[in-house]
C-alpha positions as CSV (number, residue, x, y, z in Angstrom):
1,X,-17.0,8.6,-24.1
2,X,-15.0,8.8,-20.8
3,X,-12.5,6.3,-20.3
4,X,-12.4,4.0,-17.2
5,X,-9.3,5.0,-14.8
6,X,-7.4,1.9,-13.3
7,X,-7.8,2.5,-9.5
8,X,-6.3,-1.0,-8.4
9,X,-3.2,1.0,-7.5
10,X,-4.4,3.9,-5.9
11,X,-4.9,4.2,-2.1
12,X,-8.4,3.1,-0.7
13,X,-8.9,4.6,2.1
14,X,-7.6,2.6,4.4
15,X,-6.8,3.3,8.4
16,X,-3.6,1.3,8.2
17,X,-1.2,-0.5,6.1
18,X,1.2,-3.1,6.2
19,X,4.0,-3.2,3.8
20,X,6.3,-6.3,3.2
21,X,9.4,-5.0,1.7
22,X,11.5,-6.4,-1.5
23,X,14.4,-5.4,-3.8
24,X,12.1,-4.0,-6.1
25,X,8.4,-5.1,-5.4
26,X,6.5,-4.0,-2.2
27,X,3.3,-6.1,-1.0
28,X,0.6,-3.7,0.5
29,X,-2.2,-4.8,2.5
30,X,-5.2,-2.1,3.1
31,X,-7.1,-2.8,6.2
32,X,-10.1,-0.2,7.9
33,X,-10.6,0.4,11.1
34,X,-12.5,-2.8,12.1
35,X,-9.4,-4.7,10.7
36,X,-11.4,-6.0,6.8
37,X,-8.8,-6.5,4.6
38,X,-9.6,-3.6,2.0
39,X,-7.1,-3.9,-0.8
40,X,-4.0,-6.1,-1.5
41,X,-1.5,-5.1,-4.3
42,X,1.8,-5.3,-5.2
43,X,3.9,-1.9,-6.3
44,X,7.5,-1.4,-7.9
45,X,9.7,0.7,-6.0
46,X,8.8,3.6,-8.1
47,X,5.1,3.4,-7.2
48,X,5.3,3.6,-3.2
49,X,6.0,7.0,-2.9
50,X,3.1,8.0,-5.3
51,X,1.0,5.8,-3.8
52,X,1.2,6.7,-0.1
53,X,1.5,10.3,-1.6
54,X,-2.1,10.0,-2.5
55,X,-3.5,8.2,0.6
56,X,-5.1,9.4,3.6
57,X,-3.7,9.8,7.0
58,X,-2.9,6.0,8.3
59,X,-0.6,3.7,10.6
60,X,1.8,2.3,8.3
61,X,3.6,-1.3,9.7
62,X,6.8,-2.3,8.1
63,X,8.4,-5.3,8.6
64,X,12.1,-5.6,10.2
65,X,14.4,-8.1,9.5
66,X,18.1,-9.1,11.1
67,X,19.8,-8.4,7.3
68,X,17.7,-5.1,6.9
69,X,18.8,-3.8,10.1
């Protein structure tokens, strides 16, 4: 019996993603190319770099703030 992998964290193909930055969690939005919102999660610091590791190419948006400048 195979065991189901949890993909809720893994990149979905997305042509871009916006990140909202935190101390320690990161809010990422998945959108495709006709701007549907694919996938919405939230990752630990730890996970962002694995995650966008594993995704395709894609425009990445960050936001800026004055205190993070």
């Amino acid at each position: 019996m195979e065991i189901a992998k949890d993909t809720h964290n893994l990149p979905c193909g997305a042509t871009v993603y916006g990140i909202d930055i935190g101390k320690s969690i990161f809010h990422v939005m998945g959108v495709n190319d006709v701007g549907k919102v694919l996938q919405r999660i939230r990752l630990n610091r730890a996970d962002v770099i694995n995650f966008f590791a594993n995704a395709t190419s894609a425009l990445i948006g960050m936001e800026s703030c004055p205190r993070s400048q």
